[in-house]
Every structure is written in C-alpha cells, then in structure tokens.
N, C-alpha and C positions, 0 to 999 in steps of 0.2 A: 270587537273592532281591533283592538288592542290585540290581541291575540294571533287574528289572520295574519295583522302586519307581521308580526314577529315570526310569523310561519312562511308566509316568502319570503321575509329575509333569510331564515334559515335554510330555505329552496335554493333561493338563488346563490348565496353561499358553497351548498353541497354540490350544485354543480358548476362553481366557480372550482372548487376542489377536484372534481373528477377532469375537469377539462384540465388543472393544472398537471395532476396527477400522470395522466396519459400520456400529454406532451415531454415530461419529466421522462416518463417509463421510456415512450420513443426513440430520446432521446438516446439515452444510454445503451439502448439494445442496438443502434445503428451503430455504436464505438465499438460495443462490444462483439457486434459481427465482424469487423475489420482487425480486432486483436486475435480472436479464434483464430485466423490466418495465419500466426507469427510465425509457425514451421514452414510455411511455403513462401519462399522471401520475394519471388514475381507476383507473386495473389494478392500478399498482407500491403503490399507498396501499391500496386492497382487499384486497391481497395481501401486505402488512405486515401490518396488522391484525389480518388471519385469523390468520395467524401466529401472533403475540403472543397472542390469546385461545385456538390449539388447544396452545400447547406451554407446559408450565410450566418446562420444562429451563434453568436462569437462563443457560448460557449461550447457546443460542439469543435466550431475551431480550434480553441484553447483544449479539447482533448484529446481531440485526432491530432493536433501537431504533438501532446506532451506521446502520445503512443507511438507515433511515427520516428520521431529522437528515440524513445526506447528501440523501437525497430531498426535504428539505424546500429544504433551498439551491438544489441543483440548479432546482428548478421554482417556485426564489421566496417561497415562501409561509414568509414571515418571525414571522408574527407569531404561530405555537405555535412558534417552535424554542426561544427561552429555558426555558420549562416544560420542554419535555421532557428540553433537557438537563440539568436540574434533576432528573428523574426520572431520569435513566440511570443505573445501578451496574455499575462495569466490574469488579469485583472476580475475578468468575467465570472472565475472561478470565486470569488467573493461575495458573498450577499451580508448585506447588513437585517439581522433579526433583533427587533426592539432593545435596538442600540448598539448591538454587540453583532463584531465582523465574525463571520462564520463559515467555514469550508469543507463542514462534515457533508456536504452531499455530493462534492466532490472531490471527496478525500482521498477516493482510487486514484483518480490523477495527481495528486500529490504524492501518493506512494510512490508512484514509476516517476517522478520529478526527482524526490530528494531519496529516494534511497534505492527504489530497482538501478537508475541510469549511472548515478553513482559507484554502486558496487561493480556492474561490471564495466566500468572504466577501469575502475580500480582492481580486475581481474586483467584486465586487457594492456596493463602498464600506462593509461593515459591520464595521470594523476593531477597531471595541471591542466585537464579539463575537466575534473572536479570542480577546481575552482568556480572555472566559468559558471556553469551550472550553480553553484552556491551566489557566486556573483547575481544572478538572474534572479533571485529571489530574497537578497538582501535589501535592494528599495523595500518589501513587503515586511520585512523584518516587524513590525509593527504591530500588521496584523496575524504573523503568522508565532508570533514571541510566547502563546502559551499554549500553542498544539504538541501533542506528544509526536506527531508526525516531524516536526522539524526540528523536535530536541534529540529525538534520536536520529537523525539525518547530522545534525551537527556533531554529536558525539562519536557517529562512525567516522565521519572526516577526520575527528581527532588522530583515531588510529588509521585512518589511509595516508595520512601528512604524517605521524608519527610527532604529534604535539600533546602536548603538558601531559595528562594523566593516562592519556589514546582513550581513553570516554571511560574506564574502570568500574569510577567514584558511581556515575550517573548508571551505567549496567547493572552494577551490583543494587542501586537502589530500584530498580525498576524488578530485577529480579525477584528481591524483600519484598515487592507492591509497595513503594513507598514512592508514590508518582502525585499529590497532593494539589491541586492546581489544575493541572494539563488536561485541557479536552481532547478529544478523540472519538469516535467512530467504534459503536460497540463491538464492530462486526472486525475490527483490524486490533482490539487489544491483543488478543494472541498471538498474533504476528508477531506485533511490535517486540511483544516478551521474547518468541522465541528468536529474532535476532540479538536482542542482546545477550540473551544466554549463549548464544552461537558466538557473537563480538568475545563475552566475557575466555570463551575457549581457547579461539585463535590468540590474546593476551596472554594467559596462561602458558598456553604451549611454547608459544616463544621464548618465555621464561623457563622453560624445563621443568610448571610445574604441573600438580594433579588437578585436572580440571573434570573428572569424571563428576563432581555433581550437577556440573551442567551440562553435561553428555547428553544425557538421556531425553532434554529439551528439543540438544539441535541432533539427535537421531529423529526425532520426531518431524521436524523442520525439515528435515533431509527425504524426508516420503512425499514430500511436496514438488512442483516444478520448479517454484521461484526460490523453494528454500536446497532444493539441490546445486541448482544455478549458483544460489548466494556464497554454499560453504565451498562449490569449487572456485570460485572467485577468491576463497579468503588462505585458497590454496592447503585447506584441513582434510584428515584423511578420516571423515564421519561418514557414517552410513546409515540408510532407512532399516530400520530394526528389522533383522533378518536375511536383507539384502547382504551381508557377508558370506552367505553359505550356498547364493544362488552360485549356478555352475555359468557356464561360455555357451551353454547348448537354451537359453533361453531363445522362445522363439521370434521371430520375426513380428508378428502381432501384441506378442510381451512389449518388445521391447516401443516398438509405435506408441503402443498406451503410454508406457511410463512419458515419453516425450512428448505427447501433446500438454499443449501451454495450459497455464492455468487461469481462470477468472477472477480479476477483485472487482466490486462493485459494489459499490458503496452507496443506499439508496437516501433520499432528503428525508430530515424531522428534525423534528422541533428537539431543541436538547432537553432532557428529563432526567431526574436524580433520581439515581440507583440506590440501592442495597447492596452492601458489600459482596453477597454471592450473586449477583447479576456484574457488579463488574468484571467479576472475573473470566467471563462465558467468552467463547471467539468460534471463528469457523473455519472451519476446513477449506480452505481452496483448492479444485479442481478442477480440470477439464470439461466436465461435465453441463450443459445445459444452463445456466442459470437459470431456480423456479423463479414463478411470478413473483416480483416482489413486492416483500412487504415492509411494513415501516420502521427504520433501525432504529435503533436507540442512538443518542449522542450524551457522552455521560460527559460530566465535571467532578472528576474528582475531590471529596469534600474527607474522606477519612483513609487510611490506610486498606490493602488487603489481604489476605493472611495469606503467611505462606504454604497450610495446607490446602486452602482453596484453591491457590494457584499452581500448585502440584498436581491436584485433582484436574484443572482444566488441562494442563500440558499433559495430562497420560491420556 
C-alpha cells in the first residue's frame, strides 16, 4: 500500500517535471528565435515586439525586453534605449531555490544585461549609459552580490570609467582560477575567463606592456561573434588564430558565416558541486542551432582551479 503511494507520488512528480521542463525549453526557444534575427534589424525588432504583445509570461518579458536593449545597441538606435531601460523589471529573472536567490537559468540574460550591452556602449562612446544600466540593477545588488556574472560586469566598468585598479587585481585572479565563492553557469565559465584575459590585454597594452600571455585566450575569444564584437569594442588589434593570413578575396558566403550572431542559452538546474576538472569545461558559442537541451550544471565554487586545466579548456 505503502509503496503504490510512493509510486504516484513519484508519477505525479515526473510529470510535474516534464510539463515544467517543456514550458522552460518553450520558453527560451521563442527568445531565442527573435535573437537568431539580430543581423536583420527590421526582422529581429518585428520579432521582439510580437513577442512581448503574444506572451504575458513576465519572464519571457524580462528577456525579450533585456535582448531588444541589446538590439537596440547593437544596430545604433540610441535614442529609445533610456525609456525602455526604464521600463525593464528583472525581478522575474529570480527564483528563490531552498532559500538561496538564484539566476543560473537565466543567466544568458544577464550576460547581454551586465556585460554584452555594456561593452558595446562602451565601443559606441556612450559611457554614461553604462551607468544607467549598472544603475538598473544596483537595487538587486543583493541578490546578485556573489554571481561571477556581475563581478565581472563590475570590474569591466572599472576599466570603461577608468577607476581604481580598471578591474587588473580581479582579471588576474579569475585568470589563476582563483574565483572562490562566485556561482555561475557551467556553460558561461569560459566566457567569463576569456573576457578577462581579453580586459587583462587591452590594460596591458595601454601600458605599453607584453601581454602576449593572454593573447592566445582572446585570439580564441576573437573566433567567436560576441568575442569579435567585444575586442572591437575595446578598440585591440587581435585576431581569430589564422585569420591574419586570410586575403580581401574571401567570399561572400565566408564572410555571411562569420557574421551571423551567436547563441547563449543558459538552461535551469539545480546547482551541484564540481570537481576541479569539471569547472573548468565551457562552450563554444555559435551560430549554429541550439541542440536539445540538456541540464547545465550550476557550480559554487569551493576550491581553486589550476592553471593547467584552465589552459587546456581555452585551447
């Protein structure tokens, strides 16, 4: 008797799970048809829109408006982004899990929040709407106080304001794997790394000094959309490993590939401790399809990670 119960409970359960599951996956593939777009600035704006008027679900809102601000950067059109960041509430992007606030399963929207929309302001000379933007998610300060997503969103501010250290200290250590604390999104630690190796360059160079050990990171970075986008924004003359020897006579379907947009997608889970050679794992973002997804990791970092292993993941 005993046993049946426990067996629809765990029925009813698994498909409490798949139905949350689906509506989750739904969710993000409708965002993510609307960013696929971002080359085509009449489509990607059409297809925001629609969006935001067919779904009331606020977090869908809360990600179509954070992609539509990135879209407005991206393609220039400066003069509704004040309003609407004004109109954004990220609130929804927060779930509280057995006590603890949590925003790894929407942590892609918080990338294009605190660091995509950031950077190219800060390509675009529009450095005191940084601000704003930091301003917008200072009430959250809170809850957002030991994500690695907004320690290094605050530390590139450093060097877009040109204040205290421009983020060095925190680069350098994130570099080392010496990040201790800071949750994050298993699938964006590489990222995270190779911008600060890319921050730690443009520092350097400024200085007039050798930064080739962290070259070969943000050449890496640089094979990417967003990390192409990033180091033209931080105005560095790096390139995708080999791309110095291409010629002018690249073709027209070359050159298309390389310019369509790239995918972050960040899927929900429960957070779970790693082993020092799992944190160091990340993904490639591209263009390409995202597969079906599967369930990411959300790590907390509890021990240091070596800096061979973190050489092995950036090659």
């Amino acid at each position: 008797m005993i046993f049946n119960v426990l067996l629809y409970a765990l029925m009813i359960f698994m498909i409490f799970r798949m139905i949350t599951t689906n509506r989750i996956v739904n969710r993000r593939r409708k965002v993510i048809n609307v960013l696929k777009q971002i080359a085509d600035e009449q489509a990607f704006f059409e297809a925001a829109d629609e969006l935001l008027q067919s779904e009331a679900d606020p977090v869908i809102q809360a990600k179509t408006k954070i992609i539509r601000l990135w879209g407005l950067v991206y393609h220039d059109r400066m003069s509704n982004f004040e309003d609407q960041l004004n109109e954004l509430d990220i609130s929804p992007l927060f779930v509280e899990k057995k006590g603890i606030i949590s925003i790894e399963g929407d942590e892609d929207s918080f990338f294009y929040l605190l660091l995509g929309i950031p950077n190219m302001l800060y390509g675009h000379g529009q450095t005191e709407m940084i601000d704003k933007v930091m301003e917008k998610v200072s009430a959250y300060s809170d809850k957002l106080n030991s994500q690695m997503c907004m320690a290094v969103a605050e530390n590139c501010v450093k060097y877009y304001k040109k204040e205290d250290d421009l983020g060095e200290t925190f680069f350098r250590n994130i570099d080392a794997g010496e990040y201790p604390g800071f949750r994050y999104s298993k699938q964006l630690i590489g990222i995270y790394k190779n911008i600060c190796d890319t921050m730690l360059c443009r520092i350097l160079a400024d200085r007039n000094e050798d930064y080739s050990k962290f070259e070969v990171y943000a050449q890496n970075f640089a094979a990417t959309g967003i990390g192409e986008r990033w180091i033209k924004a931080l105005g560095l003359d790096i390139k995708a490993p080999g791309e110095e020897t291409e010629t002018a006579e690249e073709t027209s379907e070359e050159t298309e590939q390389k310019e369509e947009p790239e995918v972050i997608d960040v899927e929900e889970s429960e957070p779970v401790e790693q082993t020092e050679a799992e944190v160091t794992e990340a993904i490639d973002i591209e263009a390409a399809e995202p597969a079906e997804p599967a369930q990411p990791e959300v790590t907390e970092v509890t021990e240091e990670a070596s800096e061979t292993e973190k050489k092995e993941e950036a090659e």
